[in-house]
C-alpha positions, -999 to 999 in steps of 0.1 A, spaced: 365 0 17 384 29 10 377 64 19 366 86 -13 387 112 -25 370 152 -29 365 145 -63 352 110 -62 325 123 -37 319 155 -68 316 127 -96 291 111 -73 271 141 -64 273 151 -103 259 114 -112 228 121 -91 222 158 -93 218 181 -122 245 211 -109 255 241 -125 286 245 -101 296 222 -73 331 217 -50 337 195 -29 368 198 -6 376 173 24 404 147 40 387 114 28 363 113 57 348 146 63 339 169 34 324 202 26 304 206 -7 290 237 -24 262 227 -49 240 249 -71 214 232 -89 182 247 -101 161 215 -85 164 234 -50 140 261 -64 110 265 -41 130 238 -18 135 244 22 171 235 33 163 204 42 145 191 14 177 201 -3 204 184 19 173 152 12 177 159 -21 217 154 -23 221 122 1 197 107 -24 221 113 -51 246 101 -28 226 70 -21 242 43 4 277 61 -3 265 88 26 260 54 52 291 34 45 315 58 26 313 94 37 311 98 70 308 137 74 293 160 49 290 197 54 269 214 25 261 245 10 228 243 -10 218 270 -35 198 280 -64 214 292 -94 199 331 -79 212 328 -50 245 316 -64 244 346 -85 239 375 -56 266 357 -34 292 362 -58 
């Protein structure tokens, strides 16, 4: 099997998860995503990070080997910028 390309891991992510911005940027094997979504209201880190390798499925155990994310609400998106 192939290694997924940045945006192949983004179209994946996007399947799965409602976003209202995501990136994803990475060398086929390790990758760093920004997501914004409004289901991490109320959410701890964790539960968020749970909530995008469920979107990612069994792609996260035999595709993408590293994934590095940033995990916010559409607020917080907001006051970073």
């Amino acid at each position: 099997m192939s290694n997924p390309t940045p945006d192949e891991v983004q179209r994946y992510i996007a399947a799965g998860l409602p976003c209202t911005h995501l990136s994803v940027d990475g060398d086929g094997q390790h990758f760093f995503a920004t997501i914004v979504s409004d289901e991490f209201e109320g959410k701890s880190r964790v539960m968020r990070h749970q909530r995008v390798y469920q979107a990612l499925g069994d792609r996260m155990r035999e595709q993408i080997h590293a994934l590095s994310m940033k995990t916010l609400t559409p607020a917080e998106w907001a006051a970073q910028s």
